[in-house]
PQR file of N, CA, C, O and H, with PARSE charges and radii, in Angstrom:
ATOM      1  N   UNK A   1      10.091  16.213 -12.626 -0.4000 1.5000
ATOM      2  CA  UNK A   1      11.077  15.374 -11.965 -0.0000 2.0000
ATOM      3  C   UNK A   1      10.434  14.514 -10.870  0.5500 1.7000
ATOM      4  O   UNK A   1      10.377  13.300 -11.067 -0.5500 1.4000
ATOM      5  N   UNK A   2      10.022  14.949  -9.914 -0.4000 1.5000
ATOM      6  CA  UNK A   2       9.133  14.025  -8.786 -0.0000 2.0000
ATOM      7  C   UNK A   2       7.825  13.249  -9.327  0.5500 1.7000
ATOM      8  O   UNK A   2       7.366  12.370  -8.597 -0.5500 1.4000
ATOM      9  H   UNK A   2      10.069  15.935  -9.754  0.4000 1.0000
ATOM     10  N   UNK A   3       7.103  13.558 -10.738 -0.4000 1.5000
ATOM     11  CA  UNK A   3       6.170  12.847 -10.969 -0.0000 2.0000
ATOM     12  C   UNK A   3       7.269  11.858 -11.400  0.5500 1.7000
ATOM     13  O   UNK A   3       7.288  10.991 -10.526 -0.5500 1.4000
ATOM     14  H   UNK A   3       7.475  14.272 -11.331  0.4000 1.0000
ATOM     15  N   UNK A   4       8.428  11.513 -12.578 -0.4000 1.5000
ATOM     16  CA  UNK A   4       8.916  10.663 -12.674 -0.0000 2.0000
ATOM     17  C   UNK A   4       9.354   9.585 -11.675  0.5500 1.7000
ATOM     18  O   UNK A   4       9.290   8.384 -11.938 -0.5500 1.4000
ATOM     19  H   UNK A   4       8.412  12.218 -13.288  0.4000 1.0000
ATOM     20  N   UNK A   5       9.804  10.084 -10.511 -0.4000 1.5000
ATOM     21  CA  UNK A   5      10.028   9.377  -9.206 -0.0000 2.0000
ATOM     22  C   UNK A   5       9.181   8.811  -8.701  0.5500 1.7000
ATOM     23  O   UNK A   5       9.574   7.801  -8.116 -0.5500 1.4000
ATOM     24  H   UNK A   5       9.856  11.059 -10.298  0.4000 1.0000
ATOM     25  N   UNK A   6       7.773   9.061  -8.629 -0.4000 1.5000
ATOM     26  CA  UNK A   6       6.541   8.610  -8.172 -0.0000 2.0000
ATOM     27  C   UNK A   6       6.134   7.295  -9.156  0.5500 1.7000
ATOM     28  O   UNK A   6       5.752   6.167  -8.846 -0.5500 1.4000
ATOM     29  H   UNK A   6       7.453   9.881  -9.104  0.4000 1.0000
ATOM     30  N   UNK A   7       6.385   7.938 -10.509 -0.4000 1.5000
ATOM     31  CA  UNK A   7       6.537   6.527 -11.538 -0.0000 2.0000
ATOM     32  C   UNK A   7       6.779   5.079 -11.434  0.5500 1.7000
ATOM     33  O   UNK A   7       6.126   4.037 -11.392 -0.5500 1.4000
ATOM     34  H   UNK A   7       6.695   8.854 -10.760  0.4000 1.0000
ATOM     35  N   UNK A   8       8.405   5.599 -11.403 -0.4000 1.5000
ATOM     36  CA  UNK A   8       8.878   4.532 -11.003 -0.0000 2.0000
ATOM     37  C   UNK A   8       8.936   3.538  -9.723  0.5500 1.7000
ATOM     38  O   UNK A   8       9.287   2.374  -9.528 -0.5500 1.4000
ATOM     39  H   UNK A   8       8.936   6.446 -11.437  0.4000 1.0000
ATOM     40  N   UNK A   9       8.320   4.779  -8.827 -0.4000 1.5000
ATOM     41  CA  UNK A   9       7.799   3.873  -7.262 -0.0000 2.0000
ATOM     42  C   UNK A   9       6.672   3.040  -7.265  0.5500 1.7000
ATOM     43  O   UNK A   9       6.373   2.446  -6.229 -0.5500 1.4000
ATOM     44  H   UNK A   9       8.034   5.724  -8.985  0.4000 1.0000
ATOM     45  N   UNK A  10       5.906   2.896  -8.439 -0.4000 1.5000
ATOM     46  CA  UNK A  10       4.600   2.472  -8.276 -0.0000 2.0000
ATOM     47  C   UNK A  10       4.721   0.453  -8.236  0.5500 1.7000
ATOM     48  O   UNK A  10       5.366  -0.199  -9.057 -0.5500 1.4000
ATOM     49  H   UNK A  10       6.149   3.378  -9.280  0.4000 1.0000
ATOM     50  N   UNK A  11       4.112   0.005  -7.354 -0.4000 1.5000
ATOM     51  CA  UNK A  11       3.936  -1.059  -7.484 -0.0000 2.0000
ATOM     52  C   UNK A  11       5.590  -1.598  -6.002  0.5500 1.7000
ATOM     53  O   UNK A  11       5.926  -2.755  -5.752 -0.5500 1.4000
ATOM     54  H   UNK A  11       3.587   0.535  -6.687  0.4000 1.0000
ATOM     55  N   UNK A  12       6.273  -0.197  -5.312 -0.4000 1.5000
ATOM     56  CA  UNK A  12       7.127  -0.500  -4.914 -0.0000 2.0000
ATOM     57  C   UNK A  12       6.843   0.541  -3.082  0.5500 1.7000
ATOM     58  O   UNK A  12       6.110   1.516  -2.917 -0.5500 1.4000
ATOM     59  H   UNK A  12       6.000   0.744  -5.516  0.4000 1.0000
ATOM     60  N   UNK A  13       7.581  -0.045  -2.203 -0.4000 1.5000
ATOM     61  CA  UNK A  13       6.903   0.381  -0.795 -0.0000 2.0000
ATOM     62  C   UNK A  13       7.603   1.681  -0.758  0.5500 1.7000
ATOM     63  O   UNK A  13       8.794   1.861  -1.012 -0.5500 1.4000
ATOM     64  H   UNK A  13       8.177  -0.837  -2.337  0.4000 1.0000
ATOM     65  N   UNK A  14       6.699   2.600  -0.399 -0.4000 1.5000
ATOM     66  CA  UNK A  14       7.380   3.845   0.108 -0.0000 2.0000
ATOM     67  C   UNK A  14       6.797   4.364   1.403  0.5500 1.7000
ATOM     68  O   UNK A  14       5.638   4.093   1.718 -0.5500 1.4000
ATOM     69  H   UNK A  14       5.732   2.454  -0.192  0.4000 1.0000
ATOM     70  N   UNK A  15       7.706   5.218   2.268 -0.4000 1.5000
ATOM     71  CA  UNK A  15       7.323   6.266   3.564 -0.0000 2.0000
ATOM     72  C   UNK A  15       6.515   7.113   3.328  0.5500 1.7000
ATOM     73  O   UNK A  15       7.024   7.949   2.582 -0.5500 1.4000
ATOM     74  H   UNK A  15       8.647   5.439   2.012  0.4000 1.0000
ATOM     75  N   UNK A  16       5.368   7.375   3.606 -0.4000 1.5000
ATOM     76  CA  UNK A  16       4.792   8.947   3.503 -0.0000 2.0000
ATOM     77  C   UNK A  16       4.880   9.919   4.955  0.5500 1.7000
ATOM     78  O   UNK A  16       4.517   9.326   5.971 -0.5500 1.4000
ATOM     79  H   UNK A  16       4.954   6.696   4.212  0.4000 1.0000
ATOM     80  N   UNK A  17       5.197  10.935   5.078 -0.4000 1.5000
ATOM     81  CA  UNK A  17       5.225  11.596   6.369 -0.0000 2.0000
ATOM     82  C   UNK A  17       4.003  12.820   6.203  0.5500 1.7000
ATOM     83  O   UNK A  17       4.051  13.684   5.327 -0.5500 1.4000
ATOM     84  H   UNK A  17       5.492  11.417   4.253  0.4000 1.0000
ATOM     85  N   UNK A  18       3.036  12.718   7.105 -0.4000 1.5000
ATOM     86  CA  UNK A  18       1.654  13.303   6.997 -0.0000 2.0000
ATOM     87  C   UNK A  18       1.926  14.794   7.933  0.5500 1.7000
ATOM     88  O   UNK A  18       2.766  15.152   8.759 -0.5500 1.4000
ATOM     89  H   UNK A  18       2.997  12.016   7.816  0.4000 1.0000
ATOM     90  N   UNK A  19       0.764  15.385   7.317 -0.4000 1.5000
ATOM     91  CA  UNK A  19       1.072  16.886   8.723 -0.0000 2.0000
ATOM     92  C   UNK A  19       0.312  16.075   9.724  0.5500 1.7000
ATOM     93  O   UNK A  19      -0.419  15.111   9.496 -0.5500 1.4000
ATOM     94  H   UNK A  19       0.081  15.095   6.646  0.4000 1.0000
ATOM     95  N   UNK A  20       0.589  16.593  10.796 -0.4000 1.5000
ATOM     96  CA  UNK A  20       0.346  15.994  12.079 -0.0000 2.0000
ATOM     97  C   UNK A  20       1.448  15.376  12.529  0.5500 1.7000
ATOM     98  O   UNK A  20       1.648  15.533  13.733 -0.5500 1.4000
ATOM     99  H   UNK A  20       1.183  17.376  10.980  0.4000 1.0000
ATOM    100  N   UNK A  21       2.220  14.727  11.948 -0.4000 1.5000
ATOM    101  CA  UNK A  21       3.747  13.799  12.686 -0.0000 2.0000
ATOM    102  C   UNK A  21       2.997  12.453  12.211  0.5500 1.7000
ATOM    103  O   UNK A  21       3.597  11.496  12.701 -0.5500 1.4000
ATOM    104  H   UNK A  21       2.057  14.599  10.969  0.4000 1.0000
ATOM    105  N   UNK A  22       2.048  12.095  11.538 -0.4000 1.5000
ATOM    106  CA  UNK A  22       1.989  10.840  11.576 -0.0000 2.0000
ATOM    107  C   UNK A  22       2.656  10.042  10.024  0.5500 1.7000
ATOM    108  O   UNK A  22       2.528  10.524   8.899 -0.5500 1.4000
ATOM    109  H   UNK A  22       1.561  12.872  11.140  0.4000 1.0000
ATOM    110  N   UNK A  23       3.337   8.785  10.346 -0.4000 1.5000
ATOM    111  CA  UNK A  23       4.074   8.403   9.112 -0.0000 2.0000
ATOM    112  C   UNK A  23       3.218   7.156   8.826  0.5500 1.7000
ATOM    113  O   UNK A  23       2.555   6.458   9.593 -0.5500 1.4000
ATOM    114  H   UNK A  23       3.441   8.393  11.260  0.4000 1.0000
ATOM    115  N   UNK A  24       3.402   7.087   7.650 -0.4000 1.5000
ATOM    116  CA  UNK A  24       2.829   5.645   7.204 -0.0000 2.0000
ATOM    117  C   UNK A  24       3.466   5.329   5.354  0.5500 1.7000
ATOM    118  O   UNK A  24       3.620   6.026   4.351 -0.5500 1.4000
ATOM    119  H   UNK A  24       3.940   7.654   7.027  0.4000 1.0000
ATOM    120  N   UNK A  25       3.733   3.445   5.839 -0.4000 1.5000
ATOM    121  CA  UNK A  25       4.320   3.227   4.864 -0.0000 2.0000
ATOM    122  C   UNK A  25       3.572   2.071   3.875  0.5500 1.7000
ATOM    123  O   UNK A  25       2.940   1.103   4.297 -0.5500 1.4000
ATOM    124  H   UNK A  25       3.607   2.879   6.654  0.4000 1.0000
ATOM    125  N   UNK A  26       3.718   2.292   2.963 -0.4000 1.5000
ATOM    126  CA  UNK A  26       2.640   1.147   1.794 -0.0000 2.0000
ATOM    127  C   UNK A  26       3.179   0.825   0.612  0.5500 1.7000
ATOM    128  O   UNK A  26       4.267   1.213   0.187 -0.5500 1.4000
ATOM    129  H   UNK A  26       4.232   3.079   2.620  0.4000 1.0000
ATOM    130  N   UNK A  27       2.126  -0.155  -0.120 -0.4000 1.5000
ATOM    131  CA  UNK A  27       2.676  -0.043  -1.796 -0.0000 2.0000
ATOM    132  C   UNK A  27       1.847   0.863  -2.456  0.5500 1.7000
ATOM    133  O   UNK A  27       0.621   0.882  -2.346 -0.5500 1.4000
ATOM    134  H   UNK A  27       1.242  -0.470   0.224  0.4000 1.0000
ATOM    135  N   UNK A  28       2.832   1.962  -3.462 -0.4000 1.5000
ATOM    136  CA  UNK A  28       2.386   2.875  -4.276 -0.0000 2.0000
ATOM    137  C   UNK A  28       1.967   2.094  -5.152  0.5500 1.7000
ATOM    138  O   UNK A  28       2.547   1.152  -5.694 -0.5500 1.4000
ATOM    139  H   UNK A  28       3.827   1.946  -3.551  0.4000 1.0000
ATOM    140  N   UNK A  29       0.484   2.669  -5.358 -0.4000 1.5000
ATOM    141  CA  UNK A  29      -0.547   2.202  -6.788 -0.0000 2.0000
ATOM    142  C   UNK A  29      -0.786   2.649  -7.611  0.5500 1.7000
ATOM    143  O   UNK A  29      -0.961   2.184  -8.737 -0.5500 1.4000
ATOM    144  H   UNK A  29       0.013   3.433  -4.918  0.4000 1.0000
ATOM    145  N   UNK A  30      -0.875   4.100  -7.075 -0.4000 1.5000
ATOM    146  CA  UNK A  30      -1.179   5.135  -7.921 -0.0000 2.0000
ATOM    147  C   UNK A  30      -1.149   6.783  -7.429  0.5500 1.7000
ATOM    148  O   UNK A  30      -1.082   7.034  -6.226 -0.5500 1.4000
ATOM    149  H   UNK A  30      -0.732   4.478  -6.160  0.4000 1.0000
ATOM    150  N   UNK A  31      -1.177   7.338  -7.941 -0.4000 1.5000
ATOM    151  CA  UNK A  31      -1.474   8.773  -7.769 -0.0000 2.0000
ATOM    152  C   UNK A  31      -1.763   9.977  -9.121  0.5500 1.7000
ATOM    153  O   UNK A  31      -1.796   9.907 -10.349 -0.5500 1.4000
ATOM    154  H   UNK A  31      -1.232   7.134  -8.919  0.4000 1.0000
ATOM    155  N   UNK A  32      -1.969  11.244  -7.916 -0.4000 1.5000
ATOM    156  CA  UNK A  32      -2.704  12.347  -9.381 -0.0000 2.0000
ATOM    157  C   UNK A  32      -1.993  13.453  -9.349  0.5500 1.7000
ATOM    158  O   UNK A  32      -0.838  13.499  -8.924 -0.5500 1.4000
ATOM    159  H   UNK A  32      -1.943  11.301  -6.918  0.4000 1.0000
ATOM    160  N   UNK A  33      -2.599  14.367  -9.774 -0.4000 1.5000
ATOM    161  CA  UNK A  33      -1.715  15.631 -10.030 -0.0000 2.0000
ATOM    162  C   UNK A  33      -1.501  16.245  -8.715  0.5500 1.7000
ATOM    163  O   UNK A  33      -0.495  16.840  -8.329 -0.5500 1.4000
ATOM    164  H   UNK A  33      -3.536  14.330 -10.119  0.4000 1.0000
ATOM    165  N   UNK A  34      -2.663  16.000  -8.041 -0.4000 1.5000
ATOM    166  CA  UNK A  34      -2.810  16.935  -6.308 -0.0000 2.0000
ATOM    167  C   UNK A  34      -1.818  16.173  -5.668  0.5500 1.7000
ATOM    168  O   UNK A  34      -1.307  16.729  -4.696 -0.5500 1.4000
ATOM    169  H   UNK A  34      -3.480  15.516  -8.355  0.4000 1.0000
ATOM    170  N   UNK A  35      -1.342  14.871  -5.996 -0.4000 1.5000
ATOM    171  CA  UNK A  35      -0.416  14.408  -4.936 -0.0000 2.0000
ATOM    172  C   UNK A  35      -1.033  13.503  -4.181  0.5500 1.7000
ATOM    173  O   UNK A  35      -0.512  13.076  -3.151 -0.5500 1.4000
ATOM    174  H   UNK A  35      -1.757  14.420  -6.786  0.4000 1.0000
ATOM    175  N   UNK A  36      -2.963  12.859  -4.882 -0.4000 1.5000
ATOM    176  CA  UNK A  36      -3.005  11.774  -3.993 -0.0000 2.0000
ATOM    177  C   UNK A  36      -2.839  10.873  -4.170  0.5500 1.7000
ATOM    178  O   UNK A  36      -3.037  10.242  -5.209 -0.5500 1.4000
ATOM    179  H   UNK A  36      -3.387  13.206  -5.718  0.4000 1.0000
ATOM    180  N   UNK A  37      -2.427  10.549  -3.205 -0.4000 1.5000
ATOM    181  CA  UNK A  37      -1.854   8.399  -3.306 -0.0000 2.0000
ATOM    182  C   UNK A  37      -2.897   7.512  -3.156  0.5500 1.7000
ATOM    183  O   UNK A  37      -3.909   7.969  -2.625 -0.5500 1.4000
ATOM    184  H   UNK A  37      -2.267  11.062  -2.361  0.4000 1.0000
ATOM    185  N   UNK A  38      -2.899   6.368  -3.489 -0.4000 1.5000
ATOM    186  CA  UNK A  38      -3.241   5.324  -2.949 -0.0000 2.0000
ATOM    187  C   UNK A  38      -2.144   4.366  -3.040  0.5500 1.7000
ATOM    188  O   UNK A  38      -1.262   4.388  -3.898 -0.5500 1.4000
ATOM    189  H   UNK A  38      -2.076   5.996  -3.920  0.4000 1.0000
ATOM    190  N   UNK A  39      -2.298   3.290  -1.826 -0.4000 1.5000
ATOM    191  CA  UNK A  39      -1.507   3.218  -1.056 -0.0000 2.0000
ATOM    192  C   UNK A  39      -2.080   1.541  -0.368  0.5500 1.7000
ATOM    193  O   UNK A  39      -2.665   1.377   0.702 -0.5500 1.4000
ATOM    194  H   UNK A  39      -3.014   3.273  -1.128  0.4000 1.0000
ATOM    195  N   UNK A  40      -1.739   0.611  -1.238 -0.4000 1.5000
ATOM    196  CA  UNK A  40      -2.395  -0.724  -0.721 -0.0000 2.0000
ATOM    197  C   UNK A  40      -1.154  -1.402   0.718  0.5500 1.7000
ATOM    198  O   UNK A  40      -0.290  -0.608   1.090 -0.5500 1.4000
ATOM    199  H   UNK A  40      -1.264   0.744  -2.108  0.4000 1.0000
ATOM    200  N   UNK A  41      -1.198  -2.871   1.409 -0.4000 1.5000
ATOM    201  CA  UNK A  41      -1.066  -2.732   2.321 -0.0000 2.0000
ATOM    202  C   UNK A  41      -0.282  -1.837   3.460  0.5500 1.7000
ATOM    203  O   UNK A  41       0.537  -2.185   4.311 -0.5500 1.4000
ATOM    204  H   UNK A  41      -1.900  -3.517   1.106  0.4000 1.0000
ATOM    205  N   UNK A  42      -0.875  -0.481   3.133 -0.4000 1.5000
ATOM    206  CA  UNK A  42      -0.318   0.432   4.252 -0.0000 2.0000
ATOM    207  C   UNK A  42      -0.398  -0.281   5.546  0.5500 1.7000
ATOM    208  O   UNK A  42      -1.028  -1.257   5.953 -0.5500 1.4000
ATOM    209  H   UNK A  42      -1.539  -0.198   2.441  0.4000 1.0000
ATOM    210  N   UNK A  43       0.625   0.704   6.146 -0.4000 1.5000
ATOM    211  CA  UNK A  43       0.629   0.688   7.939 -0.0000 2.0000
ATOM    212  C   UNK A  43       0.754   1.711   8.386  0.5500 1.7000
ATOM    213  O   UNK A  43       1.524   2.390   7.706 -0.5500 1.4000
ATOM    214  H   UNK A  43       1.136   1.497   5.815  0.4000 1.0000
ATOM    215  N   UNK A  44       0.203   2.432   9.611 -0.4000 1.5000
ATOM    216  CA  UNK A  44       0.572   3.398  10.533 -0.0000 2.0000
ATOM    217  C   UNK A  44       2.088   3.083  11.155  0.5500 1.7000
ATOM    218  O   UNK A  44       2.175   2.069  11.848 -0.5500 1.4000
ATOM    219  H   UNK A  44      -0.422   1.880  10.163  0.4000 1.0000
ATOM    220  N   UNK A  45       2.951   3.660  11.010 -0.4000 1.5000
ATOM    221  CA  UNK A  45       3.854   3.422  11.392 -0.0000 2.0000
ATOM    222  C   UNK A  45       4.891   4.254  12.115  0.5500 1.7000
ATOM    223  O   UNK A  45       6.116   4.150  12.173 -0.5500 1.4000
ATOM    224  H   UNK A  45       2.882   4.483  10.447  0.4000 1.0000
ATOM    225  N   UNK A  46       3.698   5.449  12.856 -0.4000 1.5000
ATOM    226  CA  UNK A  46       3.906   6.866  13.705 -0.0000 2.0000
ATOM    227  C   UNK A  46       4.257   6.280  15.259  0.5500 1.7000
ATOM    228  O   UNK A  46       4.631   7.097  16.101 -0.5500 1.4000
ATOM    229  H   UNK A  46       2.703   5.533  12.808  0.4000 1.0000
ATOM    230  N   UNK A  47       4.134   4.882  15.614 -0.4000 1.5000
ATOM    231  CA  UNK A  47       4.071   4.782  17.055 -0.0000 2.0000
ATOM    232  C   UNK A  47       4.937   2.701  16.342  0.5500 1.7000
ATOM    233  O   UNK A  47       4.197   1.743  16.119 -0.5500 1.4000
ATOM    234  H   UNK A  47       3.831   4.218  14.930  0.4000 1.0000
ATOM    235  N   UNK A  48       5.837   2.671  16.248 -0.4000 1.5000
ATOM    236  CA  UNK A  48       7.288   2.003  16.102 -0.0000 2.0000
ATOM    237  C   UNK A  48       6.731   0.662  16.979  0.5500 1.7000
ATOM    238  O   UNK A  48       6.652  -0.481  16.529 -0.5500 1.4000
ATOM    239  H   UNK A  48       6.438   3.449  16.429  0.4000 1.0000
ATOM    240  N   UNK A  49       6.433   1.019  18.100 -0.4000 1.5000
ATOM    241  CA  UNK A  49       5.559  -0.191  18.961 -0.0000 2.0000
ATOM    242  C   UNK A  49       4.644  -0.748  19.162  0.5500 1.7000
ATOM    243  O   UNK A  49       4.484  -1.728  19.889 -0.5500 1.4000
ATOM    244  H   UNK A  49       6.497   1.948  18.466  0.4000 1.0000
ATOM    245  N   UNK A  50       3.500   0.136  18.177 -0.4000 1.5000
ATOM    246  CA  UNK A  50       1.807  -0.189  17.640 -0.0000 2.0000
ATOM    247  C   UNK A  50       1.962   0.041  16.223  0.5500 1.7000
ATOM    248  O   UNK A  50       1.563   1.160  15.902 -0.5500 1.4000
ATOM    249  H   UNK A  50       3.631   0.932  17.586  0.4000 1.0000
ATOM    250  N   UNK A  51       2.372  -0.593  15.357 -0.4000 1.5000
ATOM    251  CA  UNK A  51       2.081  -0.929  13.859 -0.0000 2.0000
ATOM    252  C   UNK A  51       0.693  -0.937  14.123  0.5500 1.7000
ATOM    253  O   UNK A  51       0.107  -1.460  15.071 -0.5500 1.4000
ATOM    254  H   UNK A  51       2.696  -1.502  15.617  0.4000 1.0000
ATOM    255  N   UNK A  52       0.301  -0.383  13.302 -0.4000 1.5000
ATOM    256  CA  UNK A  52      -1.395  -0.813  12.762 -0.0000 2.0000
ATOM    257  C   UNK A  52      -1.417  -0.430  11.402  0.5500 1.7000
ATOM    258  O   UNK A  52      -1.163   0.663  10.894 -0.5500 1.4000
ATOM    259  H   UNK A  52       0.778   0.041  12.532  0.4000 1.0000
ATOM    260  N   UNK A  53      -1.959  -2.114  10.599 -0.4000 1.5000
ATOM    261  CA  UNK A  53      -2.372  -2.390   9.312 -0.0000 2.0000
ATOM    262  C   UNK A  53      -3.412  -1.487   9.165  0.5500 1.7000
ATOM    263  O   UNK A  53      -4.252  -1.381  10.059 -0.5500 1.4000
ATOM    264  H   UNK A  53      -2.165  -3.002  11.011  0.4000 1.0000
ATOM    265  N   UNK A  54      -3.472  -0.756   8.052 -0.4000 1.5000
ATOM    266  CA  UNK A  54      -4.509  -0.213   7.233 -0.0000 2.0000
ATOM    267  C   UNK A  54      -5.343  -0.469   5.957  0.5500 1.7000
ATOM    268  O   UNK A  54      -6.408  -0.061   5.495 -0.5500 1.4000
ATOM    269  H   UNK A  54      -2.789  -0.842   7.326  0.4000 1.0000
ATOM    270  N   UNK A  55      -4.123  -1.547   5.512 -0.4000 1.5000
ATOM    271  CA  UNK A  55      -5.138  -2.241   3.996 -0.0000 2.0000
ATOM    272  C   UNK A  55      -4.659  -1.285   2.918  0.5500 1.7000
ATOM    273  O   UNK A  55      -3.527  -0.812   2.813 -0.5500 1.4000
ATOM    274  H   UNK A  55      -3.257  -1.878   5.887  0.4000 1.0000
ATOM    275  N   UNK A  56      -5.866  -1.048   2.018 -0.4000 1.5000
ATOM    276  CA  UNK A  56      -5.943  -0.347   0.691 -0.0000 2.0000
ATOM    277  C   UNK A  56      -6.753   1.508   1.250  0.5500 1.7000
ATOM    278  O   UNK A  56      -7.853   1.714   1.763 -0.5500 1.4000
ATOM    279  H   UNK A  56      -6.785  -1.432   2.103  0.4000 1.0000
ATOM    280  N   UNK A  57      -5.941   2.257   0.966 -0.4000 1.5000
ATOM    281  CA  UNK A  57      -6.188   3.829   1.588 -0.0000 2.0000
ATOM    282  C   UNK A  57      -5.661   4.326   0.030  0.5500 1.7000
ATOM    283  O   UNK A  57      -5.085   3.932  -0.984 -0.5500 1.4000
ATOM    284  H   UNK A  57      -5.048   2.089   0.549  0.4000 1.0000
ATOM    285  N   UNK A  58      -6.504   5.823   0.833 -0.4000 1.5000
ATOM    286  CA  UNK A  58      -6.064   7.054  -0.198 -0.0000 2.0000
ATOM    287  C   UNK A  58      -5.404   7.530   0.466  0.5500 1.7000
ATOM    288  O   UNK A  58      -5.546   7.078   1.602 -0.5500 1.4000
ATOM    289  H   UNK A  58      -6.973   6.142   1.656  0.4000 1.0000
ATOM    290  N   UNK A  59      -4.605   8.345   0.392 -0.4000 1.5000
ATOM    291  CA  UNK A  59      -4.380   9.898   0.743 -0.0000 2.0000
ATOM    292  C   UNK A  59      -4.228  10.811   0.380  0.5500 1.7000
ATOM    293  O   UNK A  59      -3.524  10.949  -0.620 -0.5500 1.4000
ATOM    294  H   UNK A  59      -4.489   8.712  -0.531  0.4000 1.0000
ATOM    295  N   UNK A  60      -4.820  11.905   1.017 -0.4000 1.5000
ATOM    296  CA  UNK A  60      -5.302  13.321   0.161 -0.0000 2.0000
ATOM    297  C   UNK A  60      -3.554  13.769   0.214  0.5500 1.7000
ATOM    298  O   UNK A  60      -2.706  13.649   1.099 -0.5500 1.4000
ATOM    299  H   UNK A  60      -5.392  11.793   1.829  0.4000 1.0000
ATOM    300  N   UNK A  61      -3.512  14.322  -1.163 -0.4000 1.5000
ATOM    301  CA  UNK A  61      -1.833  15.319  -1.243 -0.0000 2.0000
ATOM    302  C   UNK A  61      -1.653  16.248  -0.429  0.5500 1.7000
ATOM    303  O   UNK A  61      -0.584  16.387   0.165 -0.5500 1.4000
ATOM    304  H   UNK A  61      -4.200  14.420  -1.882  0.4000 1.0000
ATOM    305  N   UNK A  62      -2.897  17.203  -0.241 -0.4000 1.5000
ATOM    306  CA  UNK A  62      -2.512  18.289   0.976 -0.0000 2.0000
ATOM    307  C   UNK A  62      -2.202  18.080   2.117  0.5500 1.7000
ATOM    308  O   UNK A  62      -1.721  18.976   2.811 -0.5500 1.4000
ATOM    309  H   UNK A  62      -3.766  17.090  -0.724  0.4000 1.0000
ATOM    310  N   UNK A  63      -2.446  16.615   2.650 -0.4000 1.5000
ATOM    311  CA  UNK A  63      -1.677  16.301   3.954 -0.0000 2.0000
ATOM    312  C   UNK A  63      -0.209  15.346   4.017  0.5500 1.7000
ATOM    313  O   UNK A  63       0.255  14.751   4.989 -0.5500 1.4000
ATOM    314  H   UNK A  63      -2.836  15.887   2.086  0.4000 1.0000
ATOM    315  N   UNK A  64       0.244  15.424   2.829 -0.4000 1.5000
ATOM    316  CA  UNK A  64       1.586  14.643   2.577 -0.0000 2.0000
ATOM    317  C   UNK A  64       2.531  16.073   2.772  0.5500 1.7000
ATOM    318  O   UNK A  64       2.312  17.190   2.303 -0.5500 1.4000
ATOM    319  H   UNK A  64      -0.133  15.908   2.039  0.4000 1.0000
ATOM    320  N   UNK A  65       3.754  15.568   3.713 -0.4000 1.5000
ATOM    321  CA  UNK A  65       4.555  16.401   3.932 -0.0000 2.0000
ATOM    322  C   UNK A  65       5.683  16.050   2.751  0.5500 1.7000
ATOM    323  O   UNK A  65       6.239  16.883   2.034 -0.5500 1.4000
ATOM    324  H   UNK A  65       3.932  14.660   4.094  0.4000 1.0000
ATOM    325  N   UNK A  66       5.865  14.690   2.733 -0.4000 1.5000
ATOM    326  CA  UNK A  66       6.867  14.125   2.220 -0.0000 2.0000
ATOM    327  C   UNK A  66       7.215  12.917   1.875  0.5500 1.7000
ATOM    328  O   UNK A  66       7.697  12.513   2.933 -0.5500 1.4000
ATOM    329  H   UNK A  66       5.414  14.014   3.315  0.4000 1.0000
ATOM    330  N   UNK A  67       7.311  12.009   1.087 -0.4000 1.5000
ATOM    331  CA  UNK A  67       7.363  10.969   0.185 -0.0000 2.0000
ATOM    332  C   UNK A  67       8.989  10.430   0.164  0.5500 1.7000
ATOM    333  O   UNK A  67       9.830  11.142  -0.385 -0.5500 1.4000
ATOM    334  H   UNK A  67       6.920  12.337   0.227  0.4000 1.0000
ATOM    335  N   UNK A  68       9.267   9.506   0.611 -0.4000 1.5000
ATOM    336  CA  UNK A  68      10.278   8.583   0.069 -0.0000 2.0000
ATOM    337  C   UNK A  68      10.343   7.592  -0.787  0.5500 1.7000
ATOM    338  O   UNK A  68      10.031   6.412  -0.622 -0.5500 1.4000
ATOM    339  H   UNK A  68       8.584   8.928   1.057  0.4000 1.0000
ATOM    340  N   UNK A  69      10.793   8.167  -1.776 -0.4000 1.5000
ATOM    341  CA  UNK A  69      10.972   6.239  -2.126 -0.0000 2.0000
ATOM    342  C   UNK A  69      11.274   5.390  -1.931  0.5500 1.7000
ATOM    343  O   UNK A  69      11.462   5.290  -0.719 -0.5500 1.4000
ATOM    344  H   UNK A  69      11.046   9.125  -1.910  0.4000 1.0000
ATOM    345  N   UNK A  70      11.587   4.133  -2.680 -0.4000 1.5000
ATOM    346  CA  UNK A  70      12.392   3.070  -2.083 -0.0000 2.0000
ATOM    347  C   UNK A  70      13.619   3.225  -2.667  0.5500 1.7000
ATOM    348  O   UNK A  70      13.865   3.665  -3.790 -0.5500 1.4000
ATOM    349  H   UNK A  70      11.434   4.213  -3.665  0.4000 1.0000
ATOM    350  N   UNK A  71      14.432   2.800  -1.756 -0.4000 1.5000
ATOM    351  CA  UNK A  71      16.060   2.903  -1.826 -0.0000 2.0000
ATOM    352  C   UNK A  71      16.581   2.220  -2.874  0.5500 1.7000
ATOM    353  O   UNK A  71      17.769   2.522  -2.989 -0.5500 1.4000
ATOM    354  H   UNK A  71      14.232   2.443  -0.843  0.4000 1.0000
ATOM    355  N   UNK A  72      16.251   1.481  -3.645 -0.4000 1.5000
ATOM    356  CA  UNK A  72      16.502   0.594  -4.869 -0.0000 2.0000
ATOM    357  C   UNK A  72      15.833   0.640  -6.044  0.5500 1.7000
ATOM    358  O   UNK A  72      16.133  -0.132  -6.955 -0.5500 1.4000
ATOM    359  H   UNK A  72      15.286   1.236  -3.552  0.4000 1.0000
TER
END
């Protein structure tokens, strides 16, 4: 069920919420079985008043708390 969801997110912006409290949001490109993303123009988006661009990132699955999709 959630790999299907991840599917259909690809190529579309989603939230990731990291351990640590830090959030960051991007376009889904891709991902694997562990849950890692990549994640083209991400942003840090843990501090609402310092956006900071990140570009094209991975992220490892073991530090994803939680994944949103997009609302549409």
């Amino acid at each position: 069920m959630a790999t299907q969801i991840l599917e259909k997110s690809i190529g579309k912006t989603v939230l990731i919420k990291l351990r640590g409290g830090k959030s960051i949001r991007g376009q889904l490109k891709g991902f694997d079985q562990h849950l890692n993303l990549v994640l083209d123009k991400a942003e840090d988006i843990t501090d609402t008043e310092n956006v900071k661009e990140l570009g094209l990132i991975i992220v490892r699955g073991d530090n994803v708390v939680m994944i949103s999709p997009p609302l549409r």
